[in-house]
mmCIF file as Biopython writes it, N, C-alpha, C and O atoms, coordinates in Angstrom:
data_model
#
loop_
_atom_site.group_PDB
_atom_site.id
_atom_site.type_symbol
_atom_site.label_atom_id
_atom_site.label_alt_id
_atom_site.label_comp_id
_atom_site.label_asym_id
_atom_site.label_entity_id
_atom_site.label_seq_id
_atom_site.pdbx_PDB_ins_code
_atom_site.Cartn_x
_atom_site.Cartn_y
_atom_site.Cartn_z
_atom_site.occupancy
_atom_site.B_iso_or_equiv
_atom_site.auth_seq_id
_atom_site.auth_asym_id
_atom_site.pdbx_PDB_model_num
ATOM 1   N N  . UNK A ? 1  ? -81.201 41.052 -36.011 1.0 0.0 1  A 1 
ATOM 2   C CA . UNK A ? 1  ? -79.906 41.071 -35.366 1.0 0.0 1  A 1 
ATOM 3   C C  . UNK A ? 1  ? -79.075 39.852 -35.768 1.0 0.0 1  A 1 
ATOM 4   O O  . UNK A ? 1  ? -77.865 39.946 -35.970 1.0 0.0 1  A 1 
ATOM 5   N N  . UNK A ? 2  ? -79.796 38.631 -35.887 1.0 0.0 2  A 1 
ATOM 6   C CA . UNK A ? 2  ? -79.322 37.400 -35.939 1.0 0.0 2  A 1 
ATOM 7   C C  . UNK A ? 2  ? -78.653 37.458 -37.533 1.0 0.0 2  A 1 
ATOM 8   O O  . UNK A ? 2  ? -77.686 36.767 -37.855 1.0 0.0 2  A 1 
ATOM 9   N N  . UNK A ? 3  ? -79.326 38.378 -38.431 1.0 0.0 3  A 1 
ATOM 10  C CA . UNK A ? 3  ? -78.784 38.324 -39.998 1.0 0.0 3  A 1 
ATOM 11  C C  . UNK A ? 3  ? -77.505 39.214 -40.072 1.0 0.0 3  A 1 
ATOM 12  O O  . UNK A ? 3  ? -76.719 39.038 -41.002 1.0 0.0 3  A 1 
ATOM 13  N N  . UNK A ? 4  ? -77.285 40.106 -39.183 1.0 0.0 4  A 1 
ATOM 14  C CA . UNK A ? 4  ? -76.457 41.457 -38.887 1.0 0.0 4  A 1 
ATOM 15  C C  . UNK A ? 4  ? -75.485 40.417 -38.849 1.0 0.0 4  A 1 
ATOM 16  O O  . UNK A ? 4  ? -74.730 40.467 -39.820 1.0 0.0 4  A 1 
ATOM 17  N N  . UNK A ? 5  ? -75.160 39.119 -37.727 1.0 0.0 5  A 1 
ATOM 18  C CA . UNK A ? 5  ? -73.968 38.731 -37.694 1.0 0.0 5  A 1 
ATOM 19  C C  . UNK A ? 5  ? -73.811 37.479 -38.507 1.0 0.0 5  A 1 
ATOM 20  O O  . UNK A ? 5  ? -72.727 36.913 -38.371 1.0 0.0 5  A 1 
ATOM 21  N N  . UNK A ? 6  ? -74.671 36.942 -39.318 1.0 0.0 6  A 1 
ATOM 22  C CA . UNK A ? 6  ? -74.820 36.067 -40.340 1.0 0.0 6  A 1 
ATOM 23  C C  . UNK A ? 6  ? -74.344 36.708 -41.296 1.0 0.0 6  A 1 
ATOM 24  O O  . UNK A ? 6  ? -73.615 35.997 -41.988 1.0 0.0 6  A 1 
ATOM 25  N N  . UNK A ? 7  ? -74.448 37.901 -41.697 1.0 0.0 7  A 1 
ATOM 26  C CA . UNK A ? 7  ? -73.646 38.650 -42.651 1.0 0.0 7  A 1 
ATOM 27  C C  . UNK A ? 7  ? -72.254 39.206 -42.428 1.0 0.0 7  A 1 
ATOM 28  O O  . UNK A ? 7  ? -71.419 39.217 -43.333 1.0 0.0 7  A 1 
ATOM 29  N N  . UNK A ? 8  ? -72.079 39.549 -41.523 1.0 0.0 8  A 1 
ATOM 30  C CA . UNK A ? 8  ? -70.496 39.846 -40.781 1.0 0.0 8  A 1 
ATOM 31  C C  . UNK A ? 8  ? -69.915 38.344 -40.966 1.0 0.0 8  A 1 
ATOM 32  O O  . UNK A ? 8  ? -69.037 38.085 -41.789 1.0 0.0 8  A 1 
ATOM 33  N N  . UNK A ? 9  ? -70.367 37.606 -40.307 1.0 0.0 9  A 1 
ATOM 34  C CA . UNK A ? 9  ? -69.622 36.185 -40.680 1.0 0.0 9  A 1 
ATOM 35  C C  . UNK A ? 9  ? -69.175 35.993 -42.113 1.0 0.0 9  A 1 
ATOM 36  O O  . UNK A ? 9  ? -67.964 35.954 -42.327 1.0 0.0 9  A 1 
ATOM 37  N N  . UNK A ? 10 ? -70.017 35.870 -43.103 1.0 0.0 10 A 1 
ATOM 38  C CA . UNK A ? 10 ? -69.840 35.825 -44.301 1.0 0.0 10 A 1 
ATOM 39  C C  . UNK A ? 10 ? -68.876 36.566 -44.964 1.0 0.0 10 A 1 
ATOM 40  O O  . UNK A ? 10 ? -68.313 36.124 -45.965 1.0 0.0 10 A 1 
ATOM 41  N N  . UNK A ? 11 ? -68.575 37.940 -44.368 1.0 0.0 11 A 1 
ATOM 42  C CA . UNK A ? 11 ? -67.835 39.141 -45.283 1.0 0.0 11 A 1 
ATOM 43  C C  . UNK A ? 11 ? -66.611 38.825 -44.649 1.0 0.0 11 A 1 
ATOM 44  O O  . UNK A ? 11 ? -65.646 39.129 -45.351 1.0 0.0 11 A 1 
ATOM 45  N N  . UNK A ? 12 ? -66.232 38.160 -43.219 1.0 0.0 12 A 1 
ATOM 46  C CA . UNK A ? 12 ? -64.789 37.907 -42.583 1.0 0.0 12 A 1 
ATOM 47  C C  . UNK A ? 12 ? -64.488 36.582 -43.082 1.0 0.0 12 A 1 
ATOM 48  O O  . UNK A ? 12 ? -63.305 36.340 -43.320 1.0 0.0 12 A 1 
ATOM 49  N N  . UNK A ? 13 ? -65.262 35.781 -43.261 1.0 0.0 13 A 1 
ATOM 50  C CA . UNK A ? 13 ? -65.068 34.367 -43.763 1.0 0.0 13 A 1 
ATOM 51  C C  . UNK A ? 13 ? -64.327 34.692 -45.203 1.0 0.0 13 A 1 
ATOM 52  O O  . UNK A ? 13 ? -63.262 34.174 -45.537 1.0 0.0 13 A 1 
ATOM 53  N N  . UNK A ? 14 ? -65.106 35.683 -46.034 1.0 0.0 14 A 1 
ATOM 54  C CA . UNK A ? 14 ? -64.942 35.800 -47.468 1.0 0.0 14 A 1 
ATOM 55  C C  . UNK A ? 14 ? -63.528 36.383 -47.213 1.0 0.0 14 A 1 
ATOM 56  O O  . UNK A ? 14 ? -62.565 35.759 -47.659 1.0 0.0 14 A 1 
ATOM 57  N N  . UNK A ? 15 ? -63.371 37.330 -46.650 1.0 0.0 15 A 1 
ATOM 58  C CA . UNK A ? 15 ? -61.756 38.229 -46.792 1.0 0.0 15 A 1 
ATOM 59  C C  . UNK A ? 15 ? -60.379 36.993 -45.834 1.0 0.0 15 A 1 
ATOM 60  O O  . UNK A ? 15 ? -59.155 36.902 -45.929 1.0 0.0 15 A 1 
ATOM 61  N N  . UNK A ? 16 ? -61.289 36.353 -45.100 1.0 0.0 16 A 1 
ATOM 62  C CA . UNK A ? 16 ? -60.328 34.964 -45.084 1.0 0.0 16 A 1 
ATOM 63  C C  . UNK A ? 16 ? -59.138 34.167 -45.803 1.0 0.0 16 A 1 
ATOM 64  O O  . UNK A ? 16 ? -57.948 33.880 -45.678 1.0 0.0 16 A 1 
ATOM 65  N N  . UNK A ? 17 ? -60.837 33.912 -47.080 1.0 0.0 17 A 1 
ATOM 66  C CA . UNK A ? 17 ? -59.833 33.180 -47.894 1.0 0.0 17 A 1 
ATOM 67  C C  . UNK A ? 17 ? -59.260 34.191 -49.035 1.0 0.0 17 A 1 
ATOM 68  O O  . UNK A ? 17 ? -58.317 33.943 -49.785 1.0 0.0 17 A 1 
ATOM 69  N N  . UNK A ? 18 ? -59.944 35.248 -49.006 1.0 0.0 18 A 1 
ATOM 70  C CA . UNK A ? 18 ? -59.074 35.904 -50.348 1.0 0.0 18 A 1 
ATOM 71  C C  . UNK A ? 18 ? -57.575 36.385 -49.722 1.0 0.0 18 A 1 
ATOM 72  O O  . UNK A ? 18 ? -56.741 36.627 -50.594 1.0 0.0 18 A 1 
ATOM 73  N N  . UNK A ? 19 ? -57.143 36.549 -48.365 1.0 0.0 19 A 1 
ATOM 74  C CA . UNK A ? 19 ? -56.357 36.563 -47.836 1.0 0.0 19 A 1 
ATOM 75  C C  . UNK A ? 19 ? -55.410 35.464 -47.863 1.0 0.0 19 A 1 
ATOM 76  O O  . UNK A ? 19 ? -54.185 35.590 -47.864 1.0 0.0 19 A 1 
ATOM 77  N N  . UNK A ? 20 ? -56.092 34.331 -47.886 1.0 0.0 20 A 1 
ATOM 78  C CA . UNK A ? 20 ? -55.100 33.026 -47.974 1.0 0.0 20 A 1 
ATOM 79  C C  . UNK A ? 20 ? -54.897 32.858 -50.000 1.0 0.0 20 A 1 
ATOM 80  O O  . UNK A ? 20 ? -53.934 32.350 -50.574 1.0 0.0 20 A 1 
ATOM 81  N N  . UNK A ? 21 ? -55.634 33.220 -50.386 1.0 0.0 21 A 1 
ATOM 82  C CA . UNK A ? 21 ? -55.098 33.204 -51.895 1.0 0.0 21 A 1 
ATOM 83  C C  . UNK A ? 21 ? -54.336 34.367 -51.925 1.0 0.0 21 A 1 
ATOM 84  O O  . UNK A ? 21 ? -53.303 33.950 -52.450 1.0 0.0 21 A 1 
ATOM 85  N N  . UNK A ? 22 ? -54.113 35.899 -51.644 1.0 0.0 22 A 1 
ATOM 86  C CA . UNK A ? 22 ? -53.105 36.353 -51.773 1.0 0.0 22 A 1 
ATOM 87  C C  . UNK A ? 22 ? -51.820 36.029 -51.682 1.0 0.0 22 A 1 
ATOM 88  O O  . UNK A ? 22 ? -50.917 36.218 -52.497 1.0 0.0 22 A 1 
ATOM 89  N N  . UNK A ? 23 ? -51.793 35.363 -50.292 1.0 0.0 23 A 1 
ATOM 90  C CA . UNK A ? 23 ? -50.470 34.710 -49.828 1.0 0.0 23 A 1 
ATOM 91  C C  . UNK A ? 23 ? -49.809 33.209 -50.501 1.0 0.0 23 A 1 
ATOM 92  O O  . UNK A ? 23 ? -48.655 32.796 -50.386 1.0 0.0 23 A 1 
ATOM 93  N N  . UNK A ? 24 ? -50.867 32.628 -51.168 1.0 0.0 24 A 1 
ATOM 94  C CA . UNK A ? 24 ? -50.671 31.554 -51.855 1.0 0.0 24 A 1 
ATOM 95  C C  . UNK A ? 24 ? -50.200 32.645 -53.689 1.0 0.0 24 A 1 
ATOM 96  O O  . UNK A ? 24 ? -49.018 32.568 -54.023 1.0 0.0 24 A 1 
ATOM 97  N N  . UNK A ? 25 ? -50.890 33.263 -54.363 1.0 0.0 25 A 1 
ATOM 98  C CA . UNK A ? 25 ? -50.195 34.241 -55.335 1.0 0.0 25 A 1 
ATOM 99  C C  . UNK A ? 25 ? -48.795 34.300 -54.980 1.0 0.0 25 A 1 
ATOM 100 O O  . UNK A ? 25 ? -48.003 33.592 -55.602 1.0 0.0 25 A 1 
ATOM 101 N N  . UNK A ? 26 ? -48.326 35.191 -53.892 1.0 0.0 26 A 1 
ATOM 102 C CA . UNK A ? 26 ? -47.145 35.652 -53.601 1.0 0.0 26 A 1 
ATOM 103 C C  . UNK A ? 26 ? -46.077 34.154 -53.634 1.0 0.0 26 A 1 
ATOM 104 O O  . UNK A ? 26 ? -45.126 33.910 -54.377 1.0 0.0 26 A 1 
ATOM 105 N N  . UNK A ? 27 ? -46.527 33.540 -52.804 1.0 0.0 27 A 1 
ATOM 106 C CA . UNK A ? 27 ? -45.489 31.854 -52.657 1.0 0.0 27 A 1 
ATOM 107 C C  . UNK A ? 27 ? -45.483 31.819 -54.510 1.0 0.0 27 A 1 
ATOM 108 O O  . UNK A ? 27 ? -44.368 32.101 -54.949 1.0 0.0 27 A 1 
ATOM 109 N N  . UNK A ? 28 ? -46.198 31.618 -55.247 1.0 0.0 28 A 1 
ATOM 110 C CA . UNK A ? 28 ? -46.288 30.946 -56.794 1.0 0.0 28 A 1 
ATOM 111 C C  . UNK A ? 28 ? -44.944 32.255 -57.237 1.0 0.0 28 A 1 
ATOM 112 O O  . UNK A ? 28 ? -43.771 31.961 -57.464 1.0 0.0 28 A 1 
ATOM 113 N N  . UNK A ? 29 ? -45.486 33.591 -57.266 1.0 0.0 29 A 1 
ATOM 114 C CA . UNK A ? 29 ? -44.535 34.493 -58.044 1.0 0.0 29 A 1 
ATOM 115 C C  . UNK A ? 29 ? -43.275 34.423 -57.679 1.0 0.0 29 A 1 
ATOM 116 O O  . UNK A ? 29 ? -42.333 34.543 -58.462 1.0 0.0 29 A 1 
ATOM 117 N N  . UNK A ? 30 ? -43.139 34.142 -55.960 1.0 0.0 30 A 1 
ATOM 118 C CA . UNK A ? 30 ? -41.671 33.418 -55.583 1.0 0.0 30 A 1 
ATOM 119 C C  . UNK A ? 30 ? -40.985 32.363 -56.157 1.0 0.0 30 A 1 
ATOM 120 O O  . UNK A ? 30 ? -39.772 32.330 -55.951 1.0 0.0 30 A 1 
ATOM 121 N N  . UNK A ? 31 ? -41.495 31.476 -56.842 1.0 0.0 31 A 1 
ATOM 122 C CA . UNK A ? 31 ? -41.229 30.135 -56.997 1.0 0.0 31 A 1 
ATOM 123 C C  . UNK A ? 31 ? -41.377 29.125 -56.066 1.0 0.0 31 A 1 
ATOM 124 O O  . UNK A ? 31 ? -40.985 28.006 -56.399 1.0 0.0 31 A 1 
ATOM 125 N N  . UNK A ? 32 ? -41.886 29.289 -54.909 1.0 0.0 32 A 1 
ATOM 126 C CA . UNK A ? 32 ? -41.961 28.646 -53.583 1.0 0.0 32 A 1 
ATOM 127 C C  . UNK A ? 32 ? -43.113 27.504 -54.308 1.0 0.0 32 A 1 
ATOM 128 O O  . UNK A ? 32 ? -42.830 26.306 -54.306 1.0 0.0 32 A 1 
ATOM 129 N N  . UNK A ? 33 ? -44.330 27.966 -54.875 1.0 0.0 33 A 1 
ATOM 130 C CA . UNK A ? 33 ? -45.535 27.051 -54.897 1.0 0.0 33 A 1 
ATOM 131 C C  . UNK A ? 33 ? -45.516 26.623 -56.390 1.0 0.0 33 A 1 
ATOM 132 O O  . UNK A ? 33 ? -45.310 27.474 -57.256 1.0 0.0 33 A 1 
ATOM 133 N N  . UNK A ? 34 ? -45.745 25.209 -56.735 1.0 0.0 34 A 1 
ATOM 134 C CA . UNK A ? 34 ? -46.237 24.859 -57.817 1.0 0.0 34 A 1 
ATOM 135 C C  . UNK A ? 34 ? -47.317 24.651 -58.512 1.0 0.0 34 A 1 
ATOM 136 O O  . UNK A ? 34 ? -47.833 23.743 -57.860 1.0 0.0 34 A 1 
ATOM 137 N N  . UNK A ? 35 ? -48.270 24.938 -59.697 1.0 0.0 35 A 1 
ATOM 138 C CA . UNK A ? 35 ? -49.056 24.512 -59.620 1.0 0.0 35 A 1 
ATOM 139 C C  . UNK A ? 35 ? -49.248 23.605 -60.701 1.0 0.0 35 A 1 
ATOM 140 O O  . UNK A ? 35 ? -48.602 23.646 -61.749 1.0 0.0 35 A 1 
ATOM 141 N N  . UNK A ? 36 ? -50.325 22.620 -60.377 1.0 0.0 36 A 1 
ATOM 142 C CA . UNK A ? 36 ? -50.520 21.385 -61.051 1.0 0.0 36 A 1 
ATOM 143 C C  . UNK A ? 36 ? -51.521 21.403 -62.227 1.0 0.0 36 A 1 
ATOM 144 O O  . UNK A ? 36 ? -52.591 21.885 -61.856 1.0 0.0 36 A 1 
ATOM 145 N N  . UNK A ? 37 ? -51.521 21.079 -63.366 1.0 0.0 37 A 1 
ATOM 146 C CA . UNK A ? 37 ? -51.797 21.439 -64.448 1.0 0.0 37 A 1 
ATOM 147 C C  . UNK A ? 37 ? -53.271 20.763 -64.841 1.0 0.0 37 A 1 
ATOM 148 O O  . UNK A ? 37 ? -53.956 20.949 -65.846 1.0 0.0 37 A 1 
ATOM 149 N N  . UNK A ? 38 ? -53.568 19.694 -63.385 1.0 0.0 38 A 1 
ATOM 150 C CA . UNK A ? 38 ? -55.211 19.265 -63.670 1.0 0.0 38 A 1 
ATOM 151 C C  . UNK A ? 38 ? -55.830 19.857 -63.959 1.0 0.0 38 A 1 
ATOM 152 O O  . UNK A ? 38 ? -56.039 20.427 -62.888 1.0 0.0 38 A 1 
ATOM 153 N N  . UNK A ? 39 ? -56.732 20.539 -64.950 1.0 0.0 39 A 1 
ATOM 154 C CA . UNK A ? 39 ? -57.791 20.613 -64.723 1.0 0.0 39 A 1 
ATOM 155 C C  . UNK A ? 39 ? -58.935 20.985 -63.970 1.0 0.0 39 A 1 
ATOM 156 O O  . UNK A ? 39 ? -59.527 22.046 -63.772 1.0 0.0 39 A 1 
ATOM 157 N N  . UNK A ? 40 ? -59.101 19.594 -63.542 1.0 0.0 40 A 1 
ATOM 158 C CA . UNK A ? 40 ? -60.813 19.760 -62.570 1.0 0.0 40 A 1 
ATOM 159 C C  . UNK A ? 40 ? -60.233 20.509 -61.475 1.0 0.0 40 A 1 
ATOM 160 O O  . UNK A ? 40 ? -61.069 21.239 -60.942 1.0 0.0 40 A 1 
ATOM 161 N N  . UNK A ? 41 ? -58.864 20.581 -60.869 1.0 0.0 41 A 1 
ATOM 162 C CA . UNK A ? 41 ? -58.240 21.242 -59.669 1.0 0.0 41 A 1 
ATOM 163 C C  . UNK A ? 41 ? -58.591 22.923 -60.065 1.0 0.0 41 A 1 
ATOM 164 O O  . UNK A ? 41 ? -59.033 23.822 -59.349 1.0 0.0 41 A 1 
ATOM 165 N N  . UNK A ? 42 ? -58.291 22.916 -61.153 1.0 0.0 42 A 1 
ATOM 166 C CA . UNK A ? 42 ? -58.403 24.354 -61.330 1.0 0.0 42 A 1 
ATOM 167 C C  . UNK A ? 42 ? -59.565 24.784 -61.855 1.0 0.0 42 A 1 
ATOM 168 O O  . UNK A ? 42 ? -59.735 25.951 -62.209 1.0 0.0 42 A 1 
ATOM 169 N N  . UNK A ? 43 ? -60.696 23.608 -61.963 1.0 0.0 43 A 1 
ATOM 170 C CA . UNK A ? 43 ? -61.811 24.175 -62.722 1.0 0.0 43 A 1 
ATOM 171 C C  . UNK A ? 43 ? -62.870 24.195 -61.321 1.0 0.0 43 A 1 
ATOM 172 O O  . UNK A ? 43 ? -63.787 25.014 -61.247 1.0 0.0 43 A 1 
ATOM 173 N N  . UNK A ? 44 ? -62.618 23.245 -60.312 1.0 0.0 44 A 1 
ATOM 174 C CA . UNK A ? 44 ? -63.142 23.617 -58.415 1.0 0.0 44 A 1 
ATOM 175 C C  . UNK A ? 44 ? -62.369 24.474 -57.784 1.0 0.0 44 A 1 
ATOM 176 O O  . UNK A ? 44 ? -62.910 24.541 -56.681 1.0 0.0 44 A 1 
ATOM 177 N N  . UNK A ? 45 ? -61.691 24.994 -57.769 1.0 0.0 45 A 1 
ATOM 178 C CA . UNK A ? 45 ? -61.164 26.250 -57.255 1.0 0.0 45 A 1 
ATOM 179 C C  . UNK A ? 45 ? -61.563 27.665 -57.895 1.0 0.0 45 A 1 
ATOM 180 O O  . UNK A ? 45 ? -61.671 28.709 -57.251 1.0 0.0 45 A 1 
ATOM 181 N N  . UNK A ? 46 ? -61.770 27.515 -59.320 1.0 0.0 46 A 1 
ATOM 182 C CA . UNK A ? 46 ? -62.416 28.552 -59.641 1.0 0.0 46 A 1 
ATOM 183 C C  . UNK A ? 46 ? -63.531 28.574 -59.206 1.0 0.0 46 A 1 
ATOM 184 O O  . UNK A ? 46 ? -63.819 29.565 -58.534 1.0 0.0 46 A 1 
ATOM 185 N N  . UNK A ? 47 ? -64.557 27.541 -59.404 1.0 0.0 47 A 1 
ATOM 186 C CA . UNK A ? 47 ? -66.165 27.750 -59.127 1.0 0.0 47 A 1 
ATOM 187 C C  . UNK A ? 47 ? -65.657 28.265 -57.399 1.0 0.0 47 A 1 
ATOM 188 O O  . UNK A ? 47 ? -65.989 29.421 -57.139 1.0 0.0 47 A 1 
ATOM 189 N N  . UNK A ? 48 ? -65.044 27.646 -56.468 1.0 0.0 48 A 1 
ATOM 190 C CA . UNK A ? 48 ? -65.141 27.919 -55.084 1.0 0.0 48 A 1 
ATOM 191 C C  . UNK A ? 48 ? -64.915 29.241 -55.099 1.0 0.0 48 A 1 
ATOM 192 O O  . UNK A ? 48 ? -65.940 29.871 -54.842 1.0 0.0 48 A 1 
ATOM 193 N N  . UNK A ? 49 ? -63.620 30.149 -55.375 1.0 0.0 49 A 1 
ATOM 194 C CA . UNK A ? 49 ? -63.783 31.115 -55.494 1.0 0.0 49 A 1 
ATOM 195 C C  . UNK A ? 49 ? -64.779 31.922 -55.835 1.0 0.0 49 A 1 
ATOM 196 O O  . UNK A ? 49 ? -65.228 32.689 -54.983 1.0 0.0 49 A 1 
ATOM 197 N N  . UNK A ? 50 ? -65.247 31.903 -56.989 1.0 0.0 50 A 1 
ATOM 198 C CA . UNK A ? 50 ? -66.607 32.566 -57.538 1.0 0.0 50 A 1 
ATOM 199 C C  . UNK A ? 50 ? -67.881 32.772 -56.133 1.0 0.0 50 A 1 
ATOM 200 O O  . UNK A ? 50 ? -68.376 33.683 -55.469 1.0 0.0 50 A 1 
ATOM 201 N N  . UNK A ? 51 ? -67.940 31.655 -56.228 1.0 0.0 51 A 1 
ATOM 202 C CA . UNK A ? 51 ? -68.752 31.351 -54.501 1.0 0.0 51 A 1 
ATOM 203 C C  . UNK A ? 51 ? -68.478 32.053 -53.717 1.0 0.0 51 A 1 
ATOM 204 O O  . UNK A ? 51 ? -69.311 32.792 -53.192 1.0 0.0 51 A 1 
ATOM 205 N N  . UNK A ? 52 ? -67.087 32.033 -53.364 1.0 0.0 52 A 1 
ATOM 206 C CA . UNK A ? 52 ? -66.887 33.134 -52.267 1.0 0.0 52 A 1 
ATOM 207 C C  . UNK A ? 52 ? -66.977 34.560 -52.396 1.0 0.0 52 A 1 
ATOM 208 O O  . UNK A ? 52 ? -67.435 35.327 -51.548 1.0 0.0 52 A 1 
ATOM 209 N N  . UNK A ? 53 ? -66.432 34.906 -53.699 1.0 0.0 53 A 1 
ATOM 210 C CA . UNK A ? 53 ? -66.768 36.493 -53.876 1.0 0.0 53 A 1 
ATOM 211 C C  . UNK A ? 53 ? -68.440 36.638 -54.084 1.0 0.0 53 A 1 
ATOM 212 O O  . UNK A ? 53 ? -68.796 37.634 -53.454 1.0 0.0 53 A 1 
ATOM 213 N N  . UNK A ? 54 ? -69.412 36.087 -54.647 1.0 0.0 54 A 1 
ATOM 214 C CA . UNK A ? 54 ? -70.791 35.959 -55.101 1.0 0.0 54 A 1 
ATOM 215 C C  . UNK A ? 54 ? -71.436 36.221 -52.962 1.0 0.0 54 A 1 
ATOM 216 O O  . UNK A ? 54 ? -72.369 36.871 -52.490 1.0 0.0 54 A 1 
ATOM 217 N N  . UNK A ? 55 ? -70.454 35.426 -52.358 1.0 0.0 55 A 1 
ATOM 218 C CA . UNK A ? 55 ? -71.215 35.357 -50.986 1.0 0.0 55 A 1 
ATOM 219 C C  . UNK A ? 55 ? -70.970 37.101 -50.151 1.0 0.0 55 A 1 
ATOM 220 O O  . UNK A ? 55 ? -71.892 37.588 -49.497 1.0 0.0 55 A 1 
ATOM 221 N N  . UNK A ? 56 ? -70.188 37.529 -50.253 1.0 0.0 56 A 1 
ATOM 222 C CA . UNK A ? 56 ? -69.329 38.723 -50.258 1.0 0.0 56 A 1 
ATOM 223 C C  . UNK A ? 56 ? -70.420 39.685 -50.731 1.0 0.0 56 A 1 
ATOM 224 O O  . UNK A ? 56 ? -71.214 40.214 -49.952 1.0 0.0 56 A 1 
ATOM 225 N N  . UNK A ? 57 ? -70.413 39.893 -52.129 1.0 0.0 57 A 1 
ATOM 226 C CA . UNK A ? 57 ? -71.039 40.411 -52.679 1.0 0.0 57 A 1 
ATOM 227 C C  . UNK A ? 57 ? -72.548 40.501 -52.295 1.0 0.0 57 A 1 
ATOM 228 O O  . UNK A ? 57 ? -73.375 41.411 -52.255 1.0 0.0 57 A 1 
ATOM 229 N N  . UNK A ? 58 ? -72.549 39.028 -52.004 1.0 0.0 58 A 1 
ATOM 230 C CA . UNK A ? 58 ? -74.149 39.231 -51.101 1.0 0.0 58 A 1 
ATOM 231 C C  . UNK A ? 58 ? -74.317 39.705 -49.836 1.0 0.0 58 A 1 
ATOM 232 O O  . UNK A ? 58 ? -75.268 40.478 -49.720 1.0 0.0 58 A 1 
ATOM 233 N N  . UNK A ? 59 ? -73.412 39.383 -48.428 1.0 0.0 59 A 1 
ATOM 234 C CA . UNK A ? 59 ? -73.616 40.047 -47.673 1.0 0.0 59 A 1 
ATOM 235 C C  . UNK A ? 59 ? -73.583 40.993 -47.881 1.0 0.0 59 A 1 
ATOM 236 O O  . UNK A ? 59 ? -74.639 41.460 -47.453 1.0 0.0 59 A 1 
ATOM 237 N N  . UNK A ? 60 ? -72.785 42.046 -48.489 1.0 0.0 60 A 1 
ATOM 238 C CA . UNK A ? 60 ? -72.602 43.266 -48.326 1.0 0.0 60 A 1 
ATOM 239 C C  . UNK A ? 60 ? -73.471 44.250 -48.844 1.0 0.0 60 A 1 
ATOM 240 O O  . UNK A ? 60 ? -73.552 45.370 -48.339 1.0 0.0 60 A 1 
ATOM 241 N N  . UNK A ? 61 ? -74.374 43.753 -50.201 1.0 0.0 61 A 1 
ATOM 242 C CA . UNK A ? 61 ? -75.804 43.753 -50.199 1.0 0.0 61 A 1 
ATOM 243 C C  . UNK A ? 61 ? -76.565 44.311 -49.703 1.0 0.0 61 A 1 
ATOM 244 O O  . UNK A ? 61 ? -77.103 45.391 -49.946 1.0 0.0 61 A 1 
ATOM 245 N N  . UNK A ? 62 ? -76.732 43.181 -48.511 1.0 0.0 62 A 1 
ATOM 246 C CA . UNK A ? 62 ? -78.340 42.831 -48.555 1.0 0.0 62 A 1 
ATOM 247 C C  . UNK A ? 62 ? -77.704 43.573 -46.535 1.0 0.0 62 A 1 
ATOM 248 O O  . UNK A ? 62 ? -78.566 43.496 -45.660 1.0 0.0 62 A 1 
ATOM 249 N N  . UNK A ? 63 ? -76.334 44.152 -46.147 1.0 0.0 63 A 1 
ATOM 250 C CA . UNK A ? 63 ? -75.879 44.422 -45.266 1.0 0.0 63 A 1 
ATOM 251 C C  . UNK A ? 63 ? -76.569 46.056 -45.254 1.0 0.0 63 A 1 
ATOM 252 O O  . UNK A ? 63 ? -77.469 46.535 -44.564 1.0 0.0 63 A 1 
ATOM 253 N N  . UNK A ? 64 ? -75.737 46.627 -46.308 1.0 0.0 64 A 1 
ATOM 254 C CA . UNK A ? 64 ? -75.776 48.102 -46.605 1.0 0.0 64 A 1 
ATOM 255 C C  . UNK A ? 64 ? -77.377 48.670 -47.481 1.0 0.0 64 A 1 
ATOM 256 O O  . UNK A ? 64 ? -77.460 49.745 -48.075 1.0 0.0 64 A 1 
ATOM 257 N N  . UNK A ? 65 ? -78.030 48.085 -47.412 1.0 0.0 65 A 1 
ATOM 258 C CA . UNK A ? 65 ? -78.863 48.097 -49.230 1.0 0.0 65 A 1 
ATOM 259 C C  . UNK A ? 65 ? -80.273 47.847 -48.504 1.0 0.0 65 A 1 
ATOM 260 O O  . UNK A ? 65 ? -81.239 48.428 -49.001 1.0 0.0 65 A 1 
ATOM 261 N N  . UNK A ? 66 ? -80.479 47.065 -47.414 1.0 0.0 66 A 1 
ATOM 262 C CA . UNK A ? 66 ? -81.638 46.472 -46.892 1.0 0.0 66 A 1 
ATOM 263 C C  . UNK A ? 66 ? -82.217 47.512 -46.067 1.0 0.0 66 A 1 
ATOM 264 O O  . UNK A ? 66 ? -83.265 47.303 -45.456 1.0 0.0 66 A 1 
#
């Protein structure tokens, strides 16, 4: 039971932030958001992302599959 909502957590957490990167997309195609041409900014945001869909991908898994 305790993994049932350890995994629900994970899959609302995950659609969280892909929710807050949609809305951050939309601000950029507006011209509203800039983005900054570092690098490592964009090379930890990718790995974080990755993470988050990889966690997603796992609850939903080991949710439906188990």
């Amino acid at each position: 039971m305790i993994k049932i909502f350890f995994y629900l957590s994970l899959i609302i957490l995950g659609m969280f932030v892909m929710r807050f990167g949609i809305i951050q997309i939309r601000q950029y195609k507006q011209g509203k958001t800039k983005i900054k041409k570092k690098i490592p900014e964009q090379i930890a945001f990718a790995i974080f992302f990755i993470i988050i869909l990889g966690l997603i991908i796992y609850s939903i898994n080991s949710l439906l599959f188990n």
